[in-house]
C-alpha positions as CSV (number, residue, x, y, z in Angstrom):
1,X,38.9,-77.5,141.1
2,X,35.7,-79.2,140.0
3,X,35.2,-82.8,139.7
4,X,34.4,-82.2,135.7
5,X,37.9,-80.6,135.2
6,X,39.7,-83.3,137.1
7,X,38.0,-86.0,134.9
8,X,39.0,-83.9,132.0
9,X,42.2,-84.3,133.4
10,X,42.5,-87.8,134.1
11,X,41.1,-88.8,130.3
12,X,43.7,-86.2,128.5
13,X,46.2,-87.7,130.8
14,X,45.5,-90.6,129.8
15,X,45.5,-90.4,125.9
16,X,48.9,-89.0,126.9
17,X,50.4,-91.9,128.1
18,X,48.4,-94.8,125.7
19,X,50.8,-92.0,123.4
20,X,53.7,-92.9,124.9
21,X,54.4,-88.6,125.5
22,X,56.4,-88.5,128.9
23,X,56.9,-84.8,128.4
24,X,53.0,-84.0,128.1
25,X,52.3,-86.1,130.7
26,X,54.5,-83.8,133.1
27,X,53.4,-81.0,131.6
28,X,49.8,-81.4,132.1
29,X,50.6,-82.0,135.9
30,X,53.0,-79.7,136.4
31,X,50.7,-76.3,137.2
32,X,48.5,-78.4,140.0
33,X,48.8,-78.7,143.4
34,X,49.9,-81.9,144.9
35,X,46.4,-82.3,145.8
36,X,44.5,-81.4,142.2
37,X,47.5,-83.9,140.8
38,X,46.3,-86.7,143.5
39,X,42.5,-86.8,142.2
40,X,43.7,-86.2,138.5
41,X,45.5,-89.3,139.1
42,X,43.0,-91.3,141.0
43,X,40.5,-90.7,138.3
44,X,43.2,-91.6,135.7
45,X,42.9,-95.1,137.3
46,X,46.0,-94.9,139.3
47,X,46.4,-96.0,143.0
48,X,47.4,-92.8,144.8
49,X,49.1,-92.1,148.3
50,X,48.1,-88.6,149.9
51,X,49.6,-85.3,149.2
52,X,52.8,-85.6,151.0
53,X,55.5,-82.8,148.9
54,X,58.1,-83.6,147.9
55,X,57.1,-88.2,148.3
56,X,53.9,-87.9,146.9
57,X,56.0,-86.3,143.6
58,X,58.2,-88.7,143.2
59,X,55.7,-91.8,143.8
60,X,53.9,-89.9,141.3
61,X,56.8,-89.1,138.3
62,X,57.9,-92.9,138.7
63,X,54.3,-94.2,138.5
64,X,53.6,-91.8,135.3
65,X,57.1,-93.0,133.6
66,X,56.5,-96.3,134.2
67,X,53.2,-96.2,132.5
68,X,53.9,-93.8,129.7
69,X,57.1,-96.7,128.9
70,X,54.6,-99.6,128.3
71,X,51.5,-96.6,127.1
72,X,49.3,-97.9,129.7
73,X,46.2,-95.7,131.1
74,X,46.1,-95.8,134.8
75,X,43.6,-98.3,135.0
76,X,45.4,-100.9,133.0
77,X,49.1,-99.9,134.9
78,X,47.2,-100.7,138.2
79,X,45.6,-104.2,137.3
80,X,49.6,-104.8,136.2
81,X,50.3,-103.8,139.5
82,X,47.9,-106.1,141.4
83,X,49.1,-108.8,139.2
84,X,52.3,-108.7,139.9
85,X,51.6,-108.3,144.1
């Protein structure tokens, strides 16, 4: 996957959650690999871990959900997040 698509991505992702739509959010992640959902993500703004199955996916969902309830883009859910550290 190109670097163009995953910044594609990581913008329509982000409209998504600024939305508020949970389900769109998993849908637009749901056909990638663990790896093409990792850079989607970082470029979305979010901190990521590596592709680790089955970890990385649920890191990942409860990130996303926890976003999408306040409709926060990535970048604005991580500055939250190093707020509150």
């Amino acid at each position: 996957m190109t670097t163009t698509n995953n910044i594609e991505r990581a913008e329509q992702l982000n409209k998504l959650l600024k939305a508020g739509e949970l389900a769109g959010v998993y849908q637009l992640l749901k056909p990638l690999s663990a790896e093409e959902a990792n850079h989607t993500t970082l470029y979305a703004g979010f901190p990521c871990i590596g592709p680790k199955d089955r970890s990385f996916w649920t890191y990942t969902q409860s990130m996303l959900a926890r976003a999408c309830r306040v409709r926060q883009t990535g970048f604005e859910y991580r500055e939250g997040e190093v707020r509150a550290a």
